[in-house]
C-alpha positions as CSV (number, residue, x, y, z in Angstrom):
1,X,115.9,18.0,113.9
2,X,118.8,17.5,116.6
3,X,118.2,14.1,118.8
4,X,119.6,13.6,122.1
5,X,119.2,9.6,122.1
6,X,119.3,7.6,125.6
7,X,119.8,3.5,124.8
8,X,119.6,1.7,128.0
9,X,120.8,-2.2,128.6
10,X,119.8,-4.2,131.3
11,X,122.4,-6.5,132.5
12,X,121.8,-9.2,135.6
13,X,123.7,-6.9,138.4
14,X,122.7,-3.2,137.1
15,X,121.1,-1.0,134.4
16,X,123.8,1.4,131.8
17,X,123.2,4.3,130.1
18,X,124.4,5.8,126.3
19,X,123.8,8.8,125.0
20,X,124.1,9.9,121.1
21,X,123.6,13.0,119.8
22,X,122.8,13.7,116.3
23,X,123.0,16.8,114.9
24,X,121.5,19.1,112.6
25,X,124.1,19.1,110.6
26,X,124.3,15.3,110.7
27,X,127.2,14.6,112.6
28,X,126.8,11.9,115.7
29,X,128.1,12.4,118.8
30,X,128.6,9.9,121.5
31,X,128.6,9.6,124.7
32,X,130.3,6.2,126.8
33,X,127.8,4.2,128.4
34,X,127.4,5.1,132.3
35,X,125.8,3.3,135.3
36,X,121.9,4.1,135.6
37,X,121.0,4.0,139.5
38,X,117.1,5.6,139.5
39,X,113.8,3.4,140.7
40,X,110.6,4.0,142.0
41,X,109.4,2.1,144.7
42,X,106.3,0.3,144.2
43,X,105.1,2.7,147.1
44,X,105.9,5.2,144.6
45,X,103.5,4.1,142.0
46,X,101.0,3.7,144.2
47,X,101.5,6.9,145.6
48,X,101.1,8.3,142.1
49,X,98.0,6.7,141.1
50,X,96.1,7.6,144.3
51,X,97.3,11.6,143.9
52,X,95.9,11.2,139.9
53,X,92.8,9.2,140.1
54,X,91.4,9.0,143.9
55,X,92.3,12.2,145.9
56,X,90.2,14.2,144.2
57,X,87.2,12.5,145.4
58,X,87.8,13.5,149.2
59,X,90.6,16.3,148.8
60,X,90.7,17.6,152.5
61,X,92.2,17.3,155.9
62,X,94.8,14.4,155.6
63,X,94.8,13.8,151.7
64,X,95.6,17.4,151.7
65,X,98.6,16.7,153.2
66,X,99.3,13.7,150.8
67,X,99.2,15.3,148.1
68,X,101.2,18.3,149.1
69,X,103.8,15.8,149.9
70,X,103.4,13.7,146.5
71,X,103.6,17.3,144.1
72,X,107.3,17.4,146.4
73,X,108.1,13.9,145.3
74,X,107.0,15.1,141.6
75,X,109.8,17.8,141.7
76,X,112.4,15.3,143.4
77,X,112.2,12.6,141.0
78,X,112.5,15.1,138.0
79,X,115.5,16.4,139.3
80,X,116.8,12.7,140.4
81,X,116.2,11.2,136.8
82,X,118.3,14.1,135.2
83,X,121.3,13.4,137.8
84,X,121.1,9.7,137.4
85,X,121.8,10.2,133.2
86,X,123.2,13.8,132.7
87,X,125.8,13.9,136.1
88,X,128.6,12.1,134.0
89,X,131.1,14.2,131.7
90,X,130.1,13.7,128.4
91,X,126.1,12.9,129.0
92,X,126.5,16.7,130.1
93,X,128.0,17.7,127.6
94,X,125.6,16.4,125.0
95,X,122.2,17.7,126.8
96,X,124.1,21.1,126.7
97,X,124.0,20.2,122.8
98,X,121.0,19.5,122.7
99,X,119.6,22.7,124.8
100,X,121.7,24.9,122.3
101,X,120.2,23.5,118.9
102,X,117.7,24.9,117.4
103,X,114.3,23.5,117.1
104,X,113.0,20.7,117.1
105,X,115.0,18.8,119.9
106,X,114.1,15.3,120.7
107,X,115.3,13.6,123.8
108,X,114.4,9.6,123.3
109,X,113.8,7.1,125.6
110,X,115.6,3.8,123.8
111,X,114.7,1.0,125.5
112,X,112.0,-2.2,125.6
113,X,112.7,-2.7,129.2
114,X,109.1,-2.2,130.8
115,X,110.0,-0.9,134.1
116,X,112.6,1.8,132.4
117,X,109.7,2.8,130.0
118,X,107.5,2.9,133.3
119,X,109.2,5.7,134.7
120,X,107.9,9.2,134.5
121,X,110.2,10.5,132.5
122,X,108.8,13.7,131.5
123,X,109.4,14.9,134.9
124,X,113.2,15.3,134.1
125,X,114.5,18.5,135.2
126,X,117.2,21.0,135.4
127,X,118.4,23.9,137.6
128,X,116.2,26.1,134.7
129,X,113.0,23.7,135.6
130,X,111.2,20.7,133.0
131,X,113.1,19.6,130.1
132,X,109.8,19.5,128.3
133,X,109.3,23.5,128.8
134,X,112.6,24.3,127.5
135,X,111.5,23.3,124.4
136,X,112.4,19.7,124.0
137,X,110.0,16.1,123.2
138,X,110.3,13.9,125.5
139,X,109.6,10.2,123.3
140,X,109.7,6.2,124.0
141,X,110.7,4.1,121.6
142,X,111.1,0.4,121.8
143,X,114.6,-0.5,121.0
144,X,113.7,-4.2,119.7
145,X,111.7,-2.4,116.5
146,X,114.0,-2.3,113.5
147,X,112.1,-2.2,110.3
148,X,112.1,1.4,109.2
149,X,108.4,2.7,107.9
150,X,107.6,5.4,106.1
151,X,104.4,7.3,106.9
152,X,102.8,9.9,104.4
153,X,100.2,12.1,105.6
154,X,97.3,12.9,102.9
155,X,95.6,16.2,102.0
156,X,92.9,16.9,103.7
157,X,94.1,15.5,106.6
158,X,91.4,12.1,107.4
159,X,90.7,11.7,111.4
160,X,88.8,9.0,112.3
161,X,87.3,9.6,115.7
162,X,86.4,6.4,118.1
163,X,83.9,7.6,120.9
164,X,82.9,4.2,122.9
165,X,80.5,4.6,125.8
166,X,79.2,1.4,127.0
167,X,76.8,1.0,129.3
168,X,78.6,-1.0,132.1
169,X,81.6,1.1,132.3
170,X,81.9,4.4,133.9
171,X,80.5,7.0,132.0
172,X,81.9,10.3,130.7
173,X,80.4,13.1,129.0
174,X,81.7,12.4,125.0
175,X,81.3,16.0,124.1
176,X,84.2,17.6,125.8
177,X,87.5,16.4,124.3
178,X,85.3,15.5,121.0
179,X,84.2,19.5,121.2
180,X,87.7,21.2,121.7
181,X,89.1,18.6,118.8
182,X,86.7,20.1,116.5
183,X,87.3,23.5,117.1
184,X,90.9,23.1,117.1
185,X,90.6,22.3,113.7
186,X,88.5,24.5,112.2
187,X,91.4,26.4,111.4
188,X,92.2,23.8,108.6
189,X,89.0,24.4,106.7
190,X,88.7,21.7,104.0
191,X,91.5,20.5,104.6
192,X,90.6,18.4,107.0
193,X,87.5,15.8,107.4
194,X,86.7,14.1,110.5
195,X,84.6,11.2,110.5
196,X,83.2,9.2,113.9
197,X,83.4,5.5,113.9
198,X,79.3,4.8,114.5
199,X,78.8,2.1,116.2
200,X,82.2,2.1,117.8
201,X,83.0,-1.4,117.7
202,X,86.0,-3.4,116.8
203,X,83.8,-4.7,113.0
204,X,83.2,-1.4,112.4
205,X,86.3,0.0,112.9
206,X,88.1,-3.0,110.7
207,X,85.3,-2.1,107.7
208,X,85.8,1.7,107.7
209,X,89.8,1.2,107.6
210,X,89.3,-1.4,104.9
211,X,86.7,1.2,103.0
212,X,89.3,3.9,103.2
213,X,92.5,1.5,102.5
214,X,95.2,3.5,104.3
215,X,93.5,6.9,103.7
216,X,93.4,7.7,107.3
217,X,96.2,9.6,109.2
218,X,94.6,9.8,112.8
219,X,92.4,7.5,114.9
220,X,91.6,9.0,117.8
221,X,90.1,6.6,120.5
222,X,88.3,8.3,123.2
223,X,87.3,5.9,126.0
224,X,88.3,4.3,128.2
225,X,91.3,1.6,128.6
226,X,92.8,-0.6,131.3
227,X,96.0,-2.8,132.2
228,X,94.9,-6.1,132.9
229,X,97.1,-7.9,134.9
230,X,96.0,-10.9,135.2
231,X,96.2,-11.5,131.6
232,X,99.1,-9.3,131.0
233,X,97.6,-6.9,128.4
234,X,96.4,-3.6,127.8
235,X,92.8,-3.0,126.7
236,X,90.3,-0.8,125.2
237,X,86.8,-1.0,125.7
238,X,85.1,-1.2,122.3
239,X,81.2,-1.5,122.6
240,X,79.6,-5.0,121.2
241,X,76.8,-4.9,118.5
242,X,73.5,-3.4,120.1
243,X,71.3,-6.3,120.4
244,X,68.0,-5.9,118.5
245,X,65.1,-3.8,120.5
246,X,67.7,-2.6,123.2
247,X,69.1,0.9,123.8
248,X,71.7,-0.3,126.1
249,X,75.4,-1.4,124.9
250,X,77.7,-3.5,126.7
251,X,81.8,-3.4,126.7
252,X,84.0,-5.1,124.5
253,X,87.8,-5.5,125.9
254,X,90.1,-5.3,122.8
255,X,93.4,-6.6,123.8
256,X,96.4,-4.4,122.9
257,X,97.8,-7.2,120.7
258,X,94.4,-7.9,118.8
259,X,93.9,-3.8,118.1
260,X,97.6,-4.1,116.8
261,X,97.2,-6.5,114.6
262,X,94.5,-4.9,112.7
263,X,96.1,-1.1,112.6
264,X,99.4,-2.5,111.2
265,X,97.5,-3.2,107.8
266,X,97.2,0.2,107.2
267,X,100.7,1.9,108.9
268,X,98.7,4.5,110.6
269,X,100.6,7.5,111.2
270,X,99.5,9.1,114.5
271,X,97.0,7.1,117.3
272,X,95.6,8.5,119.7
273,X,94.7,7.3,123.1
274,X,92.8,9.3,125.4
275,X,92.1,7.1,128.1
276,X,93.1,6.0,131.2
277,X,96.2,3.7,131.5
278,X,97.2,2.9,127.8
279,X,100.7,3.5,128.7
280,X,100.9,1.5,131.4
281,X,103.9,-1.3,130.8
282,X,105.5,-4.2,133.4
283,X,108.4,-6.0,132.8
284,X,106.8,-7.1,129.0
285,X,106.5,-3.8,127.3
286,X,104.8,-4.6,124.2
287,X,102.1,-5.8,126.7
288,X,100.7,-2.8,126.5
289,X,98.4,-0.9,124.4
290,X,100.8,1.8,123.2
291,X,104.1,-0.1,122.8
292,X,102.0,-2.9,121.0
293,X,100.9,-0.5,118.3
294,X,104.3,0.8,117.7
295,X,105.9,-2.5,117.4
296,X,102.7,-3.8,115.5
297,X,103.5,-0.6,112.7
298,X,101.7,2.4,113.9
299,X,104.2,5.6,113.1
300,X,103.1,7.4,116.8
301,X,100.8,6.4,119.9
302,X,99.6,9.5,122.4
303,X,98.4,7.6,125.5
304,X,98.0,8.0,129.2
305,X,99.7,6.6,132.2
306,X,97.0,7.1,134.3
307,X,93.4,8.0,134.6
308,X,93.1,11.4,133.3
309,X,90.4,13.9,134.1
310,X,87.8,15.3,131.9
311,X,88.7,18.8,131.9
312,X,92.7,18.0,131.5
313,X,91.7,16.0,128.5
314,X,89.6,19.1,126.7
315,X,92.6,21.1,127.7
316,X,95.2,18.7,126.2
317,X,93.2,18.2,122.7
318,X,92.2,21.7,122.2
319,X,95.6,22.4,122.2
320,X,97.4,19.6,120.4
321,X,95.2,19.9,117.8
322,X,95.3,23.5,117.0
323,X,98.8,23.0,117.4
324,X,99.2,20.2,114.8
325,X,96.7,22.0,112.5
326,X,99.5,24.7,112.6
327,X,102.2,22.6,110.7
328,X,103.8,21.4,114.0
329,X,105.4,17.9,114.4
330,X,103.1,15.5,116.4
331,X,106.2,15.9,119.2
332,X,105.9,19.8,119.1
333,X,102.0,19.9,119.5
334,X,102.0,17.3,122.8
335,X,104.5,19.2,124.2
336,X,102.2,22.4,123.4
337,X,99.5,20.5,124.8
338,X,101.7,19.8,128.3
339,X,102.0,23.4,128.9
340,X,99.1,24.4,128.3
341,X,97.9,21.4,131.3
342,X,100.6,23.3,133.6
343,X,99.5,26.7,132.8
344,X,95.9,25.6,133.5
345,X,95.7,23.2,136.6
346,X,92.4,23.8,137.8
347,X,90.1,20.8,137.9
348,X,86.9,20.4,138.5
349,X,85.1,18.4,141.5
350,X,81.7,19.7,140.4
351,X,80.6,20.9,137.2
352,X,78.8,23.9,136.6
353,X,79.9,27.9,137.5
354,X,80.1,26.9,141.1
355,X,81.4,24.3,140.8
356,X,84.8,23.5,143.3
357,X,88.2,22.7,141.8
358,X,91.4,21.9,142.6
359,X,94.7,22.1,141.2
360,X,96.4,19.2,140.2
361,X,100.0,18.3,138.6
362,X,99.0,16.5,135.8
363,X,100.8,17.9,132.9
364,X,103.0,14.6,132.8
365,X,100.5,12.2,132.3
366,X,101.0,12.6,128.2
367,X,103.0,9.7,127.0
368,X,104.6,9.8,123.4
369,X,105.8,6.6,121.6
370,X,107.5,6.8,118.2
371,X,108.2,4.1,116.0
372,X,110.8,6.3,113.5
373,X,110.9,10.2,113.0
374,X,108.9,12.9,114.3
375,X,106.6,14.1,111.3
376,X,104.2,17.3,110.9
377,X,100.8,15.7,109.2
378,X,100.2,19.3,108.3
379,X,102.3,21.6,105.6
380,X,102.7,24.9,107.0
381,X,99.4,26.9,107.1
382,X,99.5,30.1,105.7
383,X,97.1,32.6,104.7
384,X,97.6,31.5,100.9
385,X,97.4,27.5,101.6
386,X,94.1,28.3,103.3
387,X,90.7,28.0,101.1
388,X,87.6,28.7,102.6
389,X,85.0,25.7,103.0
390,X,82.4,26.3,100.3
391,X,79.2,28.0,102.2
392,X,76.2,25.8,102.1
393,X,72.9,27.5,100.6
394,X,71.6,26.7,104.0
395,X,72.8,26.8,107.9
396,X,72.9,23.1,108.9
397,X,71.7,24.1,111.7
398,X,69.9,27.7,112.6
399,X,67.8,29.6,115.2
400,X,67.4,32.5,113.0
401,X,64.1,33.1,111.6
402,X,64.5,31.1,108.4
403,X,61.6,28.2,108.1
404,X,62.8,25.1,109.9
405,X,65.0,27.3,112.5
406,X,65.5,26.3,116.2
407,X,65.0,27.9,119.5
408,X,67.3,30.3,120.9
409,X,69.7,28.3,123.5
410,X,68.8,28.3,127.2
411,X,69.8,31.5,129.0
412,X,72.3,29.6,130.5
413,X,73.7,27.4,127.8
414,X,73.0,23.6,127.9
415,X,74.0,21.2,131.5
416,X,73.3,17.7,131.9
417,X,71.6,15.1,129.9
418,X,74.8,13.9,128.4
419,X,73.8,9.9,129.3
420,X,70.6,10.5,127.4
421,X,72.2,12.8,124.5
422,X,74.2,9.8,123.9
423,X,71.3,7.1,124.3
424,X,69.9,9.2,121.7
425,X,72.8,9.0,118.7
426,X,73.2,5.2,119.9
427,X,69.1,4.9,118.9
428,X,69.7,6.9,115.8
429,X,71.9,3.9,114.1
430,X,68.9,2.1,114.3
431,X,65.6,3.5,114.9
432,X,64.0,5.8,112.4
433,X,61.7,7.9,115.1
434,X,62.1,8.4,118.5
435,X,59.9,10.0,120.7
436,X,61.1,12.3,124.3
437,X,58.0,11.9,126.8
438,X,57.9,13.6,130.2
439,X,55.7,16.4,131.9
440,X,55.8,20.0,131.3
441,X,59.1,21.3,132.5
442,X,61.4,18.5,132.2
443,X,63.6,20.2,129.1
444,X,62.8,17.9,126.5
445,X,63.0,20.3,123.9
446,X,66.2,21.4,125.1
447,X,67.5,18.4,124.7
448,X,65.9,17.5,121.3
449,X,68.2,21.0,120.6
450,X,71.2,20.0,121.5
451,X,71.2,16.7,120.2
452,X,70.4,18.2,116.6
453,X,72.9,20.5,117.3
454,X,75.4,18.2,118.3
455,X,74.6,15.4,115.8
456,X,74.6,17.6,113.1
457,X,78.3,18.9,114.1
458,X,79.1,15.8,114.6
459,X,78.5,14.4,111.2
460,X,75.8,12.1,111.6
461,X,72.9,13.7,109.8
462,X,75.2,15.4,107.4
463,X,72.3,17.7,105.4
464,X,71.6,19.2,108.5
465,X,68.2,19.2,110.7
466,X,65.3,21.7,111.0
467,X,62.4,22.6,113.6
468,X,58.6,22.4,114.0
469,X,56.8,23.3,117.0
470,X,52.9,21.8,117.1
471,X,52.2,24.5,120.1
472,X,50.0,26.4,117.0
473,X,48.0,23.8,114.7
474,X,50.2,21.9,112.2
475,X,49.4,20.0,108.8
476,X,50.5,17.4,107.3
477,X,51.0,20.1,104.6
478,X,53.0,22.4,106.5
479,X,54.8,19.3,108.0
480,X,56.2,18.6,104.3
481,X,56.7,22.3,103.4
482,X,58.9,23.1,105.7
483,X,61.3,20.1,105.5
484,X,61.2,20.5,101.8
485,X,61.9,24.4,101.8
486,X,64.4,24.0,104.6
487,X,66.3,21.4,101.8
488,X,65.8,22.6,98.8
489,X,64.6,26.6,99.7
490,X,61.4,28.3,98.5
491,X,61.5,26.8,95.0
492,X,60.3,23.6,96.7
493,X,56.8,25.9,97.4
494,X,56.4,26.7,93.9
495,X,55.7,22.6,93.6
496,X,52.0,21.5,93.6
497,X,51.0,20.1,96.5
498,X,51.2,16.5,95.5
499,X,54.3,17.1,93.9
500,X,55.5,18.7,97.4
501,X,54.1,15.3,99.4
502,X,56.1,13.1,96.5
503,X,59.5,15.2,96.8
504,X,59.5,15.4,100.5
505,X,59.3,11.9,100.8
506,X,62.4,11.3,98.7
507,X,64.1,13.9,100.5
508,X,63.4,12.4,103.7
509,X,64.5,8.9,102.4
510,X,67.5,10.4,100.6
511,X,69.6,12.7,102.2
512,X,70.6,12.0,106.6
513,X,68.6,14.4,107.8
514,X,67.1,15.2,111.4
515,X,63.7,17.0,111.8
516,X,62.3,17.9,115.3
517,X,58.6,17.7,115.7
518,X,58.1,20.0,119.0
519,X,54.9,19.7,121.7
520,X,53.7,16.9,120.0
521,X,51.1,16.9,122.8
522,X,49.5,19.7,121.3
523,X,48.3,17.4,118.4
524,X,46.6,14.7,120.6
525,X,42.9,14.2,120.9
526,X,43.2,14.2,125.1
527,X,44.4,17.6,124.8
528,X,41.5,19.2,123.0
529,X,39.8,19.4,126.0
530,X,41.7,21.6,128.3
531,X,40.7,19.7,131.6
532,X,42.6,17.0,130.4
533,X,45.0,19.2,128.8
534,X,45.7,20.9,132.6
535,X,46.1,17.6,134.2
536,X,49.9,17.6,132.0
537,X,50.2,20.8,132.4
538,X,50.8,24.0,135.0
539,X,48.9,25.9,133.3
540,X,45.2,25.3,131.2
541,X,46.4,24.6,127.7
542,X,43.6,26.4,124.7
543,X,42.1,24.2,122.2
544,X,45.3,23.7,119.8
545,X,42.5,23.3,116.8
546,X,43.6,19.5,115.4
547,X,40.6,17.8,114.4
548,X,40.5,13.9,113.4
549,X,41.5,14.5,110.1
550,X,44.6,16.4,110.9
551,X,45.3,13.9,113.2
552,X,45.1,11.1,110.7
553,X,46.6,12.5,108.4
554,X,49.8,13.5,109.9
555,X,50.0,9.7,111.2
556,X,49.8,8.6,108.1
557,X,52.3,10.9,106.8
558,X,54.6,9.4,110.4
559,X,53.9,5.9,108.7
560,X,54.9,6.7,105.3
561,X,58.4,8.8,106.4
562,X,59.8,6.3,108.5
563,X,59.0,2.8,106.8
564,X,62.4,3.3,105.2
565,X,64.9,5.7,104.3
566,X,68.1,7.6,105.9
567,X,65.4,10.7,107.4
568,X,65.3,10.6,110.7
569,X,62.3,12.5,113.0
570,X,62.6,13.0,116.9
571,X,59.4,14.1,118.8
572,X,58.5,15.7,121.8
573,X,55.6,14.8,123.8
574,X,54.1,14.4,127.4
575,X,52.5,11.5,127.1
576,X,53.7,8.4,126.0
577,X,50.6,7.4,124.1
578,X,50.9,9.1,120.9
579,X,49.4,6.8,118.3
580,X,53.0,7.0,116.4
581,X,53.1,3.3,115.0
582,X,56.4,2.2,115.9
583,X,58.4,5.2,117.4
584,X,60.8,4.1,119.7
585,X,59.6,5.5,123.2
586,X,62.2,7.0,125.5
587,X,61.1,8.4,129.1
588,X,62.9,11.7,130.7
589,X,63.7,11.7,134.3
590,X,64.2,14.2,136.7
591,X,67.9,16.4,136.8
C-alpha cells in the first residue's frame, strides 16, 4: 500500500513538518522538513465539545446559530490543516502522489506530541473536499514506539465483545451498536464467533484472554470512557463484581495504563473503543486510553474523541464491520464507516417514528491509531471461501407453531424496557429463576420475548429457549414435554413418563437453556375464583382448572429444576406471591 507519512518535531520556538512517501513499488520519497503554523484555541475545543455532546439537548433559537457557525469552523480548519503541511513545494508534490496511487493510501499522523495528536485531523481537506472521501486513511501513530509486532489474524475470526452498563453511570440501550455488529457479520458464517465478556469486569476479561491465550483478534468495548484530568489518564468503566442478593452493579474506572498492561500479553490485533473520549490526549499522549494500548502492544485502537451518539455509533459498526467482513483493511472499513456517518447525519432527539432529529457533523469523530501496518483480519470473501453454518435440527428461537414456539412480535416491534432487558441478563449470571410481576397490561410477556430473543442471539443460553403459556391448564407433565421435545424433538415423547421427568431434568441442568413460563397467574389458587381473579384483571378471568395437586406438583418440579444446573426459567405473573421457593422477584413499572 502507498503511505504518505507526516513526522512532526517539536522544538522550544516552533513545530516542523516532513513528509515521506513510500511507494508501491517501494521506492521512498522525501520531502524537507517545513514550518508547521496550525492550533486550535482552547475556545476551539470547547466549542467542539459543546456542538458534539450538549447542543443537541436544546437545539433551537441561539444554539442554532452556534452550531451553524461551528459546522463553518469544521470546513475552515479542514482546509487550514491541509495549507499549513501540503502549501510547500515538495509536501505538494507528494500528496499529489499519494492521490494518484492506487489503493490503499495511508496518510499518517507521526508524532507523540499530545496536542498535535489532538487535532482533528480527519477534517483535512482539498479544493475536491475530505481527504478521507477521496479514498485515503487517515492514522496516528506514536513516533516514540519502535519495536515492530507482527499480528496474525486466526480463522474464524474470534471477537470478544465487552458491553459494561453500570448502574451509576449514564445508561445506554446495549442493543444498538451490539445489533448492527452482529448483522454485519453474518455474512462470515462460521467463520466468525463472537463471544460477550459476561460479567464485564476487568477479572473476567483477564480470565477469558488467559482461557483463549492469544486466540482473539477483536475486543470490542462498548461503554463508556472518560479523560480524567485530574489524574491524567484515560478510563473505561468496567462494572465491579455484583455483590451477593443485589441486581444493581456499580462502575469500575480502568485506567488506560492498567487495561494496557493486560492487552499487551496477548498482542491483540484490532481494539475497539466505542465510547466517549478514548482518544482524548494533553500534552502526555500515552495518557490516554488509545495511545496507551498501542504503545502497550495492541496492533490497532478505534476510539472516540468525543461523546458519540447512539444512532452514529449503530451507523458506524454496521458498517465497519460488514466492511471488514469483506476482506478490507481495518483502515479501509473505518473510513467506509465515516462515510457512511456523512451520508447519514440524521440523529435522533427522541426515539421512536416521531421522533425529532437533527443533523449533525460527526463523521470525524472516528480516531485510528496504528502501531505498524494496516492489516485485513479477513481473506477475501468469495462465494467459494463461504460455507454455510451447519442448520440446527431446531430454531433457537421460533414463533412458528412448533411446541415450545413464542408469540408473534408486537404489531409494532419491541420500544423500551432496555434498563430492565439488561437487569435481566445481569440476574441471569447468577439467579436460576426470575420471576416479572405487574398488572394486566404492563408487557411483561413482551419483554420475557425479547429478552429470550435477545439472549439467545446474544450467546448466553446457547441451546436456545422455548415457550409455555399457563393461560389453558398446564402439568407438570406437559411442563417436561415440551422442554424435552423442544431439545431433543418428538423422540423425547416416545420416553415413559418417568423416563421423560428423569431426562428433562438433565436437560435442564445440562445444556444453557432459557424456558418462559407465561401467565403464571393463571396457576394460582387466588385466581380460581374469578372475583379475585377480576380484581388483577380488566376483565373476569374463567376458572383456569389447576387443582392443589397440579399446583404442588409443578412447585415441586420449580424446586427440583433450579436447585442446580445451567437451565434457566423466567416467569410471568401478576402477583408477586407465587409460592416459587426462591425465584428472584423483579417488579415492572409503568412506560
Amino acid at each position: 500500500m502507498a503511505e504518505l507519512r507526516l513526522v512532526f518535531q517539536r522544538t522550544d520556538t516552533d513545530v516542523n513538518v516532513r513528509a515521506d512517501f513510500f511507494g508501491l513499488d517501494g521506492n521512498i520519497a522525501g520531502g524537507k522538513p517545513q514550518p508547521f503554523a496550525f492550533e486550535l484555541e482552547p475556545d476551539d475545543y470547547t466549542d467542539l465539545r459543546w456542538y458534539l455532546e450538549t447542543f443537541m439537548d436544546l437545539p433551537m433559537g441561539g444554539s442554532v446559530l452556534r452550531a451553524n457557525r461551528i459546522e463553518q469552523s469544521l470546513v475552515r480548519w479542514g482546509r487550514d490543516l491541509y495549507h499549513a503541511v501540503f502549501d510547500h513545494g515538495d509536501h505538494r508534490d507528494l500528496i499529489r502522489d499519494l492521490i494518484r496511487a492506487e489503493m490503499p493510501r495511508l496518510l499518517t499522523i507521526a508524532t507523540s506530541d499530545g496536542e498535535l495528536l489532538r487535532l482533528p485531523w480527519e477534517l483535512m481537506a482539498d479544493e475536491r473536499g475530505a481527504l478521507t472521501r477521496q479514498d485515503i486513511t487517515i492514522r496516528r501513530q506514536l513516533e516514540t514506539v519502535k519495536q515492530n509486532l507482527t499480528y496474525e489474524a486466526g480463522s474464524p475470526l474470534r471477537v470478544l465483545l465487552v458491553v459494561s452498563r453500570p448502574d451509576d453511570a449514564g445508561f445506554i440501550d446495549p442493543r444498538h451498536s451490539t445489533r448492527a455488529l452482529l448483522d454485519a457479520l453474518t455474512a462470515l458464517q462460521d467463520k466468525v464467533t463472537v463471544e460477550f465478556c459476561r460479567p464485564p469486569t476487568l477479572a473476567h476479561l483477564e480470565e477469558m484472554l488467559a482461557e483463549a491465550d492469544g486466540a482473539y483478534d477483536i475486543v470490542h468495548f462498548d461503554g463508556h470512557g472518560n479523560y480524567n484530568r485530574l489524574l491524567g489518564l484515560g478510563v473505561l468503566l468496567f462494572e465491579k463484581a455484583q455483590r451477593p442478593g443485589r441486581m444493581q452493579s456499580e462502575k469500575d474506572p480502568v485506567r488506560a495504563d492498567r487495561l494496557g498492561n493486560l492487552l499487551a500479553r496477548y498482542q491483540i490485533p484490532l481494539v475497539v473503543l466505542e465510547a466517549c473520549r478514548t482518544s482524548e490526549v494533553d500534552d502526555v499522549a500515552f495518557r490516554s486510553v488509545a495511545p496507551r494500548l498501542i504503545e502497550a502492544g495492541v496492533g490497532s485502537v478505534i476510539a472516540m474523541s468525543y461523546a458519540v451518539h447512539v444512532e452514529a455509533a449503530k451507523i458506524l459498526i454496521e458498517r465497519f464491520y460488514r466492511e471488514l467482513a469483506r476482506g478490507r483493511t481495518i483502515g479501509q472499513a473505518m473510513e467506509h464507516g465515516r462515510g457512511a456517518l456523512i451520508a447519514q447525519p440524521d440523529r435522533w432527539l427522541a426515539y421512536g417514528p416521531q421522533g425529532q432529529t437533527i443533523q449533525l457533523q460527526d463523521w470525524f469523530l472516528p480516531q485510528l491509531y496504528q502501531r505498524g501496518g494496516d492489516m485485513a483480519l479477513v481473506g477475501t470473501v468469495t462465494q467459494d471461501t463461504v460455507h454455510e453454518a451447519p442448520v440446527a435440527n431446531r430454531p433457537l428461537f421460533s414463533t412458528g407453531n412448533e411446541i415450545g414456539a413464542f408469540p408473534h412480535p408486537p404489531l409494532y416491534d419491541f420500544h423500551g424496557r432496555a434498563r430492565e432487558l439488561y437487569h435481566l441478563e445481569r440476574a441471569f449470571r447468577t439467579d436460576r429463576a426470575i420471576l416479572l410481576h405487574a398488572m394486566g397490561g404492563m408487557g411483561k410477556t413482551a419483554l420475557a420475548r425479547e429478552a429470550a430473543q435477545w439472549l439467545t442471539r446474544t450467546g448466553l443460553f446457547r441451546h436456545g429457549a422455548c415457550f409455555l403459556s399457563f393461560e389453558q391448564p398446564v402439568t407438570a407433565e406437559r411442563i417436561v414435554q415440551v422442554l424435552g421435545t423442544y431439545l431433543e424433538g418428538h423422540a423425547f415423547e416416545s420416553l415413559s413418563q418417568d423416563e421423560q421427568y428423569n431426562r428433562a431434568r438433565a436437560l435442564f441442568q445440562s445444556h444453557d437453556v432459557l424456558m418462559v413460563w407465561d401467565n403464571f397467574e393463571s396457576a394460582l389458587e387466588m385466581f380460581a375464583d374469578p372475583e379475585v381473579a377480576s380484581d388483577h384483571a380488566s376483565t373476569p378471568m374463567p376458572m383456569p382448572g389447576y387443582n392443589a395437586e397440579a399446583r404442588r406438583r409443578i412447585i415441586d418440579l420449580f424446586r427440583d429444576w433450579t436447585q442446580d444446573g445451567r437451565g434457566r426459567l423466567l416467569i410471568t405473573c401478576r402477583p408477586e406471591e407465587t409460592g416459587l421457593p426462591g425465584v428472584r422477584r423483579v417488579g415492572i413499572a409503568g412506560l
